[in-house]
VOGU-3710 file (C-alpha; in Angstrom, 3 decimals, decimal comma):
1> xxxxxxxxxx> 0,000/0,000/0,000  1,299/3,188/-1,379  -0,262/6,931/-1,114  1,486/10,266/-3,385  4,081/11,012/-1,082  6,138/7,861/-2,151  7,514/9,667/-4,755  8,599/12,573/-2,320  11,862/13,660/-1,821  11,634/15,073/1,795
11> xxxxxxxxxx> 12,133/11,917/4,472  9,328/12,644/6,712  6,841/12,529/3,842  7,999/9,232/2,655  7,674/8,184/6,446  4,080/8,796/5,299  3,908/6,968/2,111  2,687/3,208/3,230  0,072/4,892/5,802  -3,380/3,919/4,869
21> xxxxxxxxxx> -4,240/7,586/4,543  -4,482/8,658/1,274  -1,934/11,529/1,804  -1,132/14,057/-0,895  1,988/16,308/-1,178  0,905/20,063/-1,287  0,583/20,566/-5,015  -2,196/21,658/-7,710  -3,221/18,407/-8,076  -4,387/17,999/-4,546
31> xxxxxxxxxx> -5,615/21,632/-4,772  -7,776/21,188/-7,514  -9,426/17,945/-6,133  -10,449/19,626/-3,257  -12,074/22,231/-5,285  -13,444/20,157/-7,903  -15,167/17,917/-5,139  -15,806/20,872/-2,690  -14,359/18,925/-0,123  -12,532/20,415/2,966
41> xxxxxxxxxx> -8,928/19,807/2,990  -7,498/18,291/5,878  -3,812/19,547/6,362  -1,094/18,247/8,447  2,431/19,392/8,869  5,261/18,086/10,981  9,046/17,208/10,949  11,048/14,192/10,953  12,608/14,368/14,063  9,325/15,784/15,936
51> xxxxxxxxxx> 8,400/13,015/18,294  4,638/13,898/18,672  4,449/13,494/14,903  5,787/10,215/15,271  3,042/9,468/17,894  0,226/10,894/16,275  1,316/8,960/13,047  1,396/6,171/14,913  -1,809/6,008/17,233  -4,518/7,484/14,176
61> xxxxxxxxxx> -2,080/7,380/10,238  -1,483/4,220/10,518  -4,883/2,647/11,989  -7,199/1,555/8,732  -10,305/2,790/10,946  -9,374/6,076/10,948  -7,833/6,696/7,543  -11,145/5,329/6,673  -12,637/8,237/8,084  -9,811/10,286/7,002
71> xxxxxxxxxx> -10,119/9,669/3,431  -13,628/9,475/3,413  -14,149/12,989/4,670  -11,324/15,499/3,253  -8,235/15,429/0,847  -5,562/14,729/3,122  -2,695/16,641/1,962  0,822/16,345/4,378  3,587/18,885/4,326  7,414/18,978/5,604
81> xxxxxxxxxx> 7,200/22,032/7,616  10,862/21,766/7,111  10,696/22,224/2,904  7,791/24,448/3,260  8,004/27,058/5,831  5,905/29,353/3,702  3,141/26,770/4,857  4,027/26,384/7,740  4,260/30,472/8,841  0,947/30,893/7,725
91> xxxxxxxxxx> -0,953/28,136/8,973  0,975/28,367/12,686  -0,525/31,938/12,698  -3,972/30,861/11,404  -4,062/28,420/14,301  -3,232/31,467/16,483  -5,495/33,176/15,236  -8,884/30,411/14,993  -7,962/28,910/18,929  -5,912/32,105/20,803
101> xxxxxxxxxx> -3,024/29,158/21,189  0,549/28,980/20,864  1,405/26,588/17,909  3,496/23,553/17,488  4,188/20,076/15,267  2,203/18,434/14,035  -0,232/21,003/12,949  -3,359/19,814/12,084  -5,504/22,610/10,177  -8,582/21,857/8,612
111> xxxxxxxxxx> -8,989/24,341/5,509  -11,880/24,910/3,058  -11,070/23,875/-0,535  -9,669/27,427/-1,390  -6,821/27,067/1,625  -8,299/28,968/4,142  -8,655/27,204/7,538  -11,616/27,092/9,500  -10,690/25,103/12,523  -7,225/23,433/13,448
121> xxxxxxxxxx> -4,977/21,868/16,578  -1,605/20,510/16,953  -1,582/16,893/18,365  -4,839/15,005/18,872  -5,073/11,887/20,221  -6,708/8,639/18,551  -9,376/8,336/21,699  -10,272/11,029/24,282  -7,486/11,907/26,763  -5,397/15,363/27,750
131> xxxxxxxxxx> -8,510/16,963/27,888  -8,566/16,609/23,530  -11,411/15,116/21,518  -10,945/11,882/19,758  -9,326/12,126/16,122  -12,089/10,295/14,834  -14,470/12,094/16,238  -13,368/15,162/15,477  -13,080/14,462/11,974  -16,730/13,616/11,991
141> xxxxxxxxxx> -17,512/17,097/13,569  -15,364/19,095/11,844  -16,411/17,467/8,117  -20,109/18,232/9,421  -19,459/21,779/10,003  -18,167/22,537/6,939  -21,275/20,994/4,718  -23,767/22,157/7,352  -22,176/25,481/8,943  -20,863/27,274/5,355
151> xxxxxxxxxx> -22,279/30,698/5,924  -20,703/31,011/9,468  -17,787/29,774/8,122  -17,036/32,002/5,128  -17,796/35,016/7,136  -15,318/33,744/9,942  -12,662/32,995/6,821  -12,766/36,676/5,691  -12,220/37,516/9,292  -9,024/35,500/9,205
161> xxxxxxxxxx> -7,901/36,583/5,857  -8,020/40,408/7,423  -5,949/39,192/10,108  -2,984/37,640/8,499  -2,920/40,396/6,088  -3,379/42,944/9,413  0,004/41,861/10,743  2,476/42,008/7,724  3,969/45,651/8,389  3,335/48,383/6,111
171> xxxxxxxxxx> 5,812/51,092/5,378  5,927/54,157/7,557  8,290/56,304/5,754  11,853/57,394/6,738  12,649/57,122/10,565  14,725/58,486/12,623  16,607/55,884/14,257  18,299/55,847/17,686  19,563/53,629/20,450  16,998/53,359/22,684
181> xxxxxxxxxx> 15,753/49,603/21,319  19,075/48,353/22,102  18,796/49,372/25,361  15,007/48,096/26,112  15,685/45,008/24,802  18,985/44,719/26,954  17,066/45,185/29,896  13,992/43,077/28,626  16,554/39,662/28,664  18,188/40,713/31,771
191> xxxxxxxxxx> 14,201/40,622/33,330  13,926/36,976/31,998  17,379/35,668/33,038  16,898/32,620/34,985  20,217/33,765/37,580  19,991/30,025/39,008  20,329/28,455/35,795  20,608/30,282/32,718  18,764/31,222/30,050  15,373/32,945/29,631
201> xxxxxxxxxx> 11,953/32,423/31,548  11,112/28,739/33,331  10,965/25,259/31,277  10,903/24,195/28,102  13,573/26,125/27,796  15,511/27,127/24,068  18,925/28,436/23,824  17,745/31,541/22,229  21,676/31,748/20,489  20,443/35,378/18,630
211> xxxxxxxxxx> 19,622/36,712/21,448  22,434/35,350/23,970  24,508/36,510/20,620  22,994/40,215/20,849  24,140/40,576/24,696  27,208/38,535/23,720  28,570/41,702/21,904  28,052/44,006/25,429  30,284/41,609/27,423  33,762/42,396/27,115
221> xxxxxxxxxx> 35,569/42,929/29,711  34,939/46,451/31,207  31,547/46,774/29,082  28,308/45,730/30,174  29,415/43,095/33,008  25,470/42,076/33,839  25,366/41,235/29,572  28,280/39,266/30,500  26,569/37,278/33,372  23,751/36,198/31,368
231> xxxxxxxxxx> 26,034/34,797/28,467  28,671/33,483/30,694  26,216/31,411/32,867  24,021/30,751/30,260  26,027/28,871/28,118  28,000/27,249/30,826  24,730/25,778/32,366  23,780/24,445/28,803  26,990/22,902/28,447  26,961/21,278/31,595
241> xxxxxxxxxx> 23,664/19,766/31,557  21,650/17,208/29,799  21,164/19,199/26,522  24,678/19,137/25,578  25,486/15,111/23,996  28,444/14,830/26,368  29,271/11,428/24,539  29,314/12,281/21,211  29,059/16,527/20,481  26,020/18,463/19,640
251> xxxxxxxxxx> 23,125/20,210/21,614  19,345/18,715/21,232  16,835/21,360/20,533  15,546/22,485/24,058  15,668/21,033/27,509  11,964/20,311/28,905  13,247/21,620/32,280  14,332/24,627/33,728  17,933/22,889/34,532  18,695/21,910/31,055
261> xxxxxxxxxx> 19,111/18,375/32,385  16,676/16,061/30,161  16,398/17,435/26,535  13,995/16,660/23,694  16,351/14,684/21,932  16,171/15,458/18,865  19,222/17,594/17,291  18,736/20,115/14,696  21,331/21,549/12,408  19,904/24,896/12,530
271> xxxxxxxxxx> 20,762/25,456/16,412  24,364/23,892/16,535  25,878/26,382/13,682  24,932/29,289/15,526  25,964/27,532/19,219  28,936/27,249/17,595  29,693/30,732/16,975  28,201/31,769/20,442  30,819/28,954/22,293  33,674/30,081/20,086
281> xxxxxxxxxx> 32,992/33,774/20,607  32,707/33,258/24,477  35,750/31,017/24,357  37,558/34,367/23,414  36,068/36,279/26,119  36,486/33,855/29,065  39,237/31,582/28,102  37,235/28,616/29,736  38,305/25,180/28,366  34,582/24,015/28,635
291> xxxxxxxxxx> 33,769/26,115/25,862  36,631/24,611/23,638  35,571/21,713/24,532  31,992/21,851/23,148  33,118/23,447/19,993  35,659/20,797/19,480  33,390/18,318/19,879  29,688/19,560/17,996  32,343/20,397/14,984  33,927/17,036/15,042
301> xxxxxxxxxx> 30,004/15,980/15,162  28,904/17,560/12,107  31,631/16,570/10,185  30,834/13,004/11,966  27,739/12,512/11,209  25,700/15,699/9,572  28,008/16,398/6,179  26,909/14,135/3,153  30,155/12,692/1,064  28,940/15,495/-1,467
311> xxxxxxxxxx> 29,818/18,121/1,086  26,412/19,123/2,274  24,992/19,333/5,913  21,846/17,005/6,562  18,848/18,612/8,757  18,580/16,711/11,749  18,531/13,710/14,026  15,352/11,907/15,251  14,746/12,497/18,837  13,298/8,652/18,953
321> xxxxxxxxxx> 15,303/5,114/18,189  13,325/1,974/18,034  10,249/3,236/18,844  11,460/5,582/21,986  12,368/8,786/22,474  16,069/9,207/23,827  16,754/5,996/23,858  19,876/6,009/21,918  21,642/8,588/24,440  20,388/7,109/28,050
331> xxxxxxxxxx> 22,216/4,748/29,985  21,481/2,217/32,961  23,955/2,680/35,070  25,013/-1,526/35,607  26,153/-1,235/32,131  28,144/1,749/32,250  30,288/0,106/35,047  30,299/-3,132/32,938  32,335/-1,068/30,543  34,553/0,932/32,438
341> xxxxxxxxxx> 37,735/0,199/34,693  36,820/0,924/38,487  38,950/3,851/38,253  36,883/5,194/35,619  33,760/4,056/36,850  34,210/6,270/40,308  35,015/9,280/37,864  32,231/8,862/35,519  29,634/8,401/38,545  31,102/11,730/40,755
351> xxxxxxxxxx> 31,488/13,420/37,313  28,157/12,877/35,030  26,226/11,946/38,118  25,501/8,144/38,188  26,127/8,837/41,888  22,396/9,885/42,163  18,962/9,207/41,298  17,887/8,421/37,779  17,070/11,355/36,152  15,247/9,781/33,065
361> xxxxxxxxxx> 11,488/8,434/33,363  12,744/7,617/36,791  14,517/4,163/35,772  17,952/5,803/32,897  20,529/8,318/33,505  21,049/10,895/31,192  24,474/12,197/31,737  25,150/15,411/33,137  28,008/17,736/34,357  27,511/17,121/37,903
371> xxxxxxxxxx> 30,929/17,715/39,783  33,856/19,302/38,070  36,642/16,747/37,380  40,059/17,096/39,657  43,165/17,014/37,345  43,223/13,458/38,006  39,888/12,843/36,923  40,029/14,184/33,368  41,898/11,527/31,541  39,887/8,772/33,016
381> xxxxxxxxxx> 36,846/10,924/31,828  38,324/11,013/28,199  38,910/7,207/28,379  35,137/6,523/29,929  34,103/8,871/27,166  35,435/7,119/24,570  34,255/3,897/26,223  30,675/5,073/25,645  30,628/6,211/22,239  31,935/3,292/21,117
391> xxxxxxxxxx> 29,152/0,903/23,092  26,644/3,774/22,374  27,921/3,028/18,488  26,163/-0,731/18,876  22,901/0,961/19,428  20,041/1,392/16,977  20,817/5,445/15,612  18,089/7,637/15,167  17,048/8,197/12,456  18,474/11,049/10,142
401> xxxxxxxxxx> 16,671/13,514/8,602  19,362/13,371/5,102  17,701/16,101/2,936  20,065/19,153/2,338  18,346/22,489/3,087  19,788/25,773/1,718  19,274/27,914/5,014  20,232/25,493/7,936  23,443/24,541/6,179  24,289/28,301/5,438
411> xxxxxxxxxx> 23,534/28,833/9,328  26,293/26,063/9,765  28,787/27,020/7,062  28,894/30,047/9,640  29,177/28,284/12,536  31,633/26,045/11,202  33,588/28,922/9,181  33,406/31,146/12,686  34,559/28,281/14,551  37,822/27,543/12,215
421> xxxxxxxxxx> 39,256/31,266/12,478  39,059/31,736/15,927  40,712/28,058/16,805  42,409/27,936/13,789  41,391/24,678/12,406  41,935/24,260/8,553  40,001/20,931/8,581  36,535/23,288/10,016  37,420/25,721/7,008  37,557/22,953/4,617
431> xxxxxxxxxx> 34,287/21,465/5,753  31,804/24,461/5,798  33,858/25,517/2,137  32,703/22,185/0,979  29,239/22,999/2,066  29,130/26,488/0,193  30,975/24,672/-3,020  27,945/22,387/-2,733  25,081/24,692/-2,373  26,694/27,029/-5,475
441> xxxxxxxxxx> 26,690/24,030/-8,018  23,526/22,061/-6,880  21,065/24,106/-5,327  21,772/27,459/-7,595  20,924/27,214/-11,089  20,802/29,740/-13,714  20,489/32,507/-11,203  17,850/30,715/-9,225  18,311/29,643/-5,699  16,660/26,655/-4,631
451> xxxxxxxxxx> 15,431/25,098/-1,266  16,062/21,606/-0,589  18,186/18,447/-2,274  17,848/15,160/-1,912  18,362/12,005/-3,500  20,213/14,126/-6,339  17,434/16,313/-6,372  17,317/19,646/-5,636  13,761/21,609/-6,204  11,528/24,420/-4,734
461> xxxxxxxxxx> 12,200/28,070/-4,634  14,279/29,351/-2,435  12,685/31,578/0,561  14,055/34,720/1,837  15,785/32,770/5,033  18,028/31,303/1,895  18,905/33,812/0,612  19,865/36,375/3,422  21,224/33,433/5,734  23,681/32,192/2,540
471> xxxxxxxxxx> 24,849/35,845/2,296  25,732/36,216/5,889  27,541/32,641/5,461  29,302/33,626/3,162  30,691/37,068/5,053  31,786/34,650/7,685  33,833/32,352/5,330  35,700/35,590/3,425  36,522/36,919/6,681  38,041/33,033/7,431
481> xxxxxxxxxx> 39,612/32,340/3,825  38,708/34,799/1,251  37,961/32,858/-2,404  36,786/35,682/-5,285  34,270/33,013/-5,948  32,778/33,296/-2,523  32,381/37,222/-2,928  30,961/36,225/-6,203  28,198/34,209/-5,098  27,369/37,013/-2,447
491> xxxxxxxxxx> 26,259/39,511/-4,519  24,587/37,303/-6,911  22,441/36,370/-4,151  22,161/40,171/-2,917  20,961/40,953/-6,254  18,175/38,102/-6,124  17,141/38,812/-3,094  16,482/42,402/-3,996  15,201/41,875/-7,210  12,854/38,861/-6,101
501> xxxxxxxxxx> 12,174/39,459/-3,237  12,169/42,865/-1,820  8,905/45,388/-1,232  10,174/48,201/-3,294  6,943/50,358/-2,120  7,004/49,694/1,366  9,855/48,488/2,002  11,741/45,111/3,936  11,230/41,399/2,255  8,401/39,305/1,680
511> xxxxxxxxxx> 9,333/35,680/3,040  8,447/34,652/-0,867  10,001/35,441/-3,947  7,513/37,712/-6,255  6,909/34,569/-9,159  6,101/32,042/-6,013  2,926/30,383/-5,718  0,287/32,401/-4,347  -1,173/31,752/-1,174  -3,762/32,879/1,616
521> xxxxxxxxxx> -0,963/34,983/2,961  2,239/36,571/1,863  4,347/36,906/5,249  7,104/39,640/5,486  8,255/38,618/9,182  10,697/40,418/11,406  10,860/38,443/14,641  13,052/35,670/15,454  11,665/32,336/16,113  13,561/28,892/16,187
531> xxxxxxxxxx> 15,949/30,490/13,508  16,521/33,715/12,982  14,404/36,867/11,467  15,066/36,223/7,599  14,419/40,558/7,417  17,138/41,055/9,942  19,534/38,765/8,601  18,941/40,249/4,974  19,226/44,014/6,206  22,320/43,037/8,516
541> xxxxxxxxxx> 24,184/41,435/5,466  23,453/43,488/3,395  24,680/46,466/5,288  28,249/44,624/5,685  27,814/43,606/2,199  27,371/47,159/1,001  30,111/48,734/3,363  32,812/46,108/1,904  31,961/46,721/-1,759  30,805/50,305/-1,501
551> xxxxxxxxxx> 27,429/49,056/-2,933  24,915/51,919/-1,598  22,020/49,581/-3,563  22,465/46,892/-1,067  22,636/49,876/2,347  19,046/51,447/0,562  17,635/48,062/0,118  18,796/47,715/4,387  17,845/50,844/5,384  14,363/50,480/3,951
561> xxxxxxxxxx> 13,526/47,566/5,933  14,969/48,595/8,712  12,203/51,845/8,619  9,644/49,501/7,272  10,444/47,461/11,138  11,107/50,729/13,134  7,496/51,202/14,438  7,427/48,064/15,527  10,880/47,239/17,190  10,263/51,150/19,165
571> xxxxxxxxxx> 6,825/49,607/20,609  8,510/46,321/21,529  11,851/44,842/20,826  11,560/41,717/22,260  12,167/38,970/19,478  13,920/41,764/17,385  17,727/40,414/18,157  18,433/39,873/14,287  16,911/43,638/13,524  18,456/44,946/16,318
581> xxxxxxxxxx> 22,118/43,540/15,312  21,048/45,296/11,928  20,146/48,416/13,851  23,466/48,816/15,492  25,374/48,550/12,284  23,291/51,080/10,798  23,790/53,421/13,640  27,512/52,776/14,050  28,759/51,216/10,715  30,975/48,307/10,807
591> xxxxxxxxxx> 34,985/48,964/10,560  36,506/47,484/7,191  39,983/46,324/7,819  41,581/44,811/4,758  44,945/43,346/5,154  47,214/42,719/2,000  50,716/41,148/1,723  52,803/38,172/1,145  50,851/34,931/1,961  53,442/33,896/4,713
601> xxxxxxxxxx> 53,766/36,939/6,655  49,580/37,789/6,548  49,353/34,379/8,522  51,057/35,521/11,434  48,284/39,132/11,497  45,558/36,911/10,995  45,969/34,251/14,011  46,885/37,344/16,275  43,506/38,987/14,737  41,433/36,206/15,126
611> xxxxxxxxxx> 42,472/35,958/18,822  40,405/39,579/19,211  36,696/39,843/19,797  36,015/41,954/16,831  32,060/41,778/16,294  32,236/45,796/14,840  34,823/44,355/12,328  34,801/42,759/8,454  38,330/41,651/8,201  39,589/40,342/4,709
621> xxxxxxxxxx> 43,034/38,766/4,655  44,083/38,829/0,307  47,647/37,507/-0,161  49,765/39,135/-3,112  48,790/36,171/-5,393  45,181/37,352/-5,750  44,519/39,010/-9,033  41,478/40,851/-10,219  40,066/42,027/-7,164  37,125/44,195/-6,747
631> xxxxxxxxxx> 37,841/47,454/-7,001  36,693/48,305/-3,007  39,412/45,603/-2,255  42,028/46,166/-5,026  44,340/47,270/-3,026  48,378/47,467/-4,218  50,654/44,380/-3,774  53,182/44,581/-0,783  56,312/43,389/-0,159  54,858/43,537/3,558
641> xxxxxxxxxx> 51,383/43,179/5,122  49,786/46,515/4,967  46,555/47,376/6,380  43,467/49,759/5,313  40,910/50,273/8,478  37,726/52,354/7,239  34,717/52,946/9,403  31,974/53,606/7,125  33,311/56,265/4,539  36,544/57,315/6,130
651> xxxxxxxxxx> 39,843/55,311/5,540  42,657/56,140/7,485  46,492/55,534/5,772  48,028/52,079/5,211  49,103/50,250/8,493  52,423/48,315/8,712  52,906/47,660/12,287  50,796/44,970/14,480  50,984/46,843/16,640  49,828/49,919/15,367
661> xxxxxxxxxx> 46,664/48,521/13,896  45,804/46,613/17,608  45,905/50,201/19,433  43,499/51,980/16,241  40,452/48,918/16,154  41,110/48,655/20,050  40,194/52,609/20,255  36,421/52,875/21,298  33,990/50,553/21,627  31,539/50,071/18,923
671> xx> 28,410/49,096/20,491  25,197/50,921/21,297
//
């Protein structure tokens, strides 16, 4: 038994494709039969590695009695949140909107045949429990409605329709912009620090990385030292607890408790690249070998066991294995001592706290930083360690989520790229370059960026979250090796983005490119959620993109959506990190510094550069063998390094001395 989604690409609708259900992928086909029948659509999105997908898939998709009902009733049409966020955006708002709820996965919407939903939920259970209906039942119910109930309906549809289009932001001419967001929104996190154990507000709780990222640049030494606290403990709280794989690398997407001690297990690529920079960046602020430690080891992860042979990054790991959630990372605690020497054993239990009371469903130990290791300790840790991977190797692995999407892997080409130049690791560089080689000669063809590979396909149109978070990737990389071809592909993609995607009239970018399909909605959205703000990534990029080439196109196109957002960040920044990082640069412009010399000597100035917090700075290291340089960056051949430092239009003379250049970026600090 086969539905439509067989012939899928994305994993988590082929998961689908043997349910009894007669699922559809989102296309005209499936469209079209709904209108043609005038039958309501039944619409259900979720994610691979989303275990309440798995169980909802499991209790009512896969029972014949219900996908009786199922197919009887509506055109059952199942999308990958993950290959369609446009979908997903919309309908997570209409949901909002119909039950005055938060969303989640799976999203179950129930839409009349033109799209528009009329009634919708996340998880629903097979019988009556949780205080939810039945699935069954409420199939029958909500079917009913729709033949029976059409005139309440419609008029409540219109209703909707007003409100998704009520909360995409219109322009409001030029502003006048100033500090004071920065400063709100400083204060706003500092409210919601959790001073006991990191992070923001009570359990679940999400690393927020652009926000920890936006007080990240008050903390140096001297600065803001209350910014400082939050990061500091933040991040050292994550990377001592349960979130953080202590066996093999990588953080899982949020802990459900307010200790960061017992994750959902699942681990996305999308929050690890920017961790990355965040643990590298503190790294250089604290010196504290835990955060070497963790990038060391997510890095050594990715390449592990998230890069394809081809060179991309795959999307995630399951949370689930066999059947249960976490059961790949949990341990008993009789056969962690069966592996280890006694010496180890007495480490291991002091250490990750085996010494205590199962922490997992009351019965498993997930592993924890519970006691700091004494010198002594640490090498019989790093032998245990090794122990455990190895055993935990034997397990059954999650499953992996192998589809190659554009955005998350640009959001780890920057993590990865980041990572390399501070810790100086060519094999880092090489991966996340492999990555970008990838993306330029698979996923953009004839000028036309595209979503999603897999299976040596590569399809959909790109979305603006492409787009702007490829551009910022590819800052990061130049600044860590620059490659013309890499500069290239950035303005390529800055001219896309504003020809295809930007609101020339009012001003910021629609999450859609002007020839996509049309839908109920046509989001432009400026807060962060689970990634960052596509607008504030786009008008931060291409601010730095503009200052390095002396492109004013690409500072108009960022200046516009920054007024186009202004209103709204002044009433409330909270959310805004990604606009606010764009804010700063706009009020204070980033400093250029562009070194130039022979290839031997320019190592030396860029390890001693890259061992300075410089988040004001775009630094681009071109040895003498470069030819054909832009002309903002053709700067003369030297017999040795010389440096130009410009902060926004004003260069100062050529640099020679280490020195000399250390004392002029160390000057003033650069942020509001």
């Amino acid at each position: 038994m086969t539905n439509r989604l067989a012939s899928e690409t994305s994993p988590y609708l082929r998961q689908h494709a043997h349910n009894p259900v007669h699922w559809q992928p989102w296309d005209q086909a499936a469209l079209l039969r709904a209108r043609s029948e005038n039958k309501p659509i039944l619409l259900s999105i979720g994610y691979s590695a989303c275990h309440w997908c798995h169980v909802m898939a499991h209790e009512s998709f896969e029972d014949p009695a219900v996908a009786e009902v199922m197919n009887r009733l509506f055109v059952n049409i199942k999308v990958d949140r993950e290959e369609r966020p446009d979908l997903d955006q919309i309908y997570q708002l209409a949901h909002q909107f119909i039950t005055r709820r938060s969303g989640g996965w799976p999203l179950t919407m129930f839409l009349t045949p033109d799209g528009t939903p009329y009634f919708g939920g996340t998880y629903f259970p097979k019988t009556p429990r949780y205080g939810l209906p039945g699935f069954p039942q409420l199939c029958e119910q909500v079917a009913q409605a729709f033949y029976t109930r059409r005139g309440d309906i419609d008029e409540q549809n219109t209703s909707l329709r007003e409100a998704l289009a009520s909360v995409i932001p219109n322009g409001a001419g030029v502003a006048e912009l100033d500090a004071a967001p920065l400063q709100t929104a400083r204060q706003l996190l500092l409210d919601n620090f959790d001073a006991a154990w990191g992070g923001f507000g009570g359990a679940p709780k999400f690393p927020h990385p652009t926000d920890l990222a936006f007080l990240l640049r008050r903390a140096a030494p001297g600065q803001d030292e209350a910014a400082r606290k939050v990061v500091l403990t933040t991040l050292t709280r994550m990377a001592e607890g349960g979130i953080y794989d202590r066996i093999g690398g990588g953080f899982c997407r949020y802990s459900v408790d307010e200790r960061w001690e017992i994750p959902h297990f699942e681990k996305m690529l999308y929050d690890n690249g920017p961790l990355l920079v965040l643990y590298a960046d503190a790294w250089l602020l604290e010196g504290d070998p835990l955060y070497r430690s963790v990038v060391e080891e997510t890095a050594v992860w990715v390449m592990r066991e998230m890069q394809s042979p081809d060179g991309g990054y795959y999307s995630s790991l399951d949370a689930d294995s066999e059947g249960e959630e976490g059961k790949y990372y949990v341990w008993d605690r009789a056969e962690i001592q069966a592996l280890l020497s006694s010496d180890e054993w007495r480490a291991a239990a002091r250490c990750w706290g085996l010494d205590r009371a199962p922490n997992f469903e009351g019965q498993h130990w997930n592993l924890i930083a519970a006691q700091a290791p004494t010198a002594s300790e640490v090498p019989l840790l790093t032998a245990a360690r090794a122990r455990l991977f190895a055993a935990r190797g034997q397990r059954v692995r999650p499953g992996t989520d192998d589809k190659i999407l554009t955005s998350w892997n640009a959001l780890m080409i920057r993590g990865m790229a980041h990572a390399a130049r501070i810790f100086s690791r060519d094999e880092w560089l090489c991966s996340a370059q492999r990555a970008t080689d990838f993306i330029r000669t698979t996923l953009w063809r004839d000028e036309y960026l595209l979503a999603t590979y897999k299976d040596g396909k590569a399809h959909l149109n790109a979305y603006l979250d492409d787009h702007a978070f490829l551009i910022d990737a590819l800052l990061e990389l130049m600044q860590t090796e620059y490659r013309p071809a890499d500069l290239d592909f950035a303005r390529e993609l800055a001219d896309a983005l504003l020809e295809r995607f930007e609101d020339r009239t009012e001003g910021g970018f629609f999450f859609t490119s002007h020839d996509h399909e049309q839908l109920i909605s046509r989001p432009k959205p400026g807060h962060d959620n689970a990634t960052p703000s596509g607008n504030g990534v786009a008008a931060h990029a291409l601010q730095r993109l503009g200052h390095l080439l002396g492109e004013p196109r690409y500072l108009e196109a960022a200046r516009r959506a920054l007024d186009l957002f202004w209103p709204g960040i002044q009433a409330g920044p909270s959310g805004s990190s990604s606009l606010l990082a764009a804010l700063e640069e706009a009020l204070t412009p980033p400093r250029t510094i562009v070194l130039r010399g022979p290839e031997e000597a320019l190592r030396d100035w860029r390890h001693r550069l890259s061992a300075m917090p410089l988040h004001d700075s775009l630094i681009v290291v071109l040895p003498n063998s470069l030819m054909q340089l832009p002309d903002a960056l053709n700067k003369p051949r030297t017999d040795e390094v010389n440096v130009w430092v410009c902060e926004g239009v004003n260069c100062l003379s050529p640099i020679t001395s280490f020195d000399v250049l250390q004392a002029t970026i160390s000057k003033s600090p650069k942020v509001n």
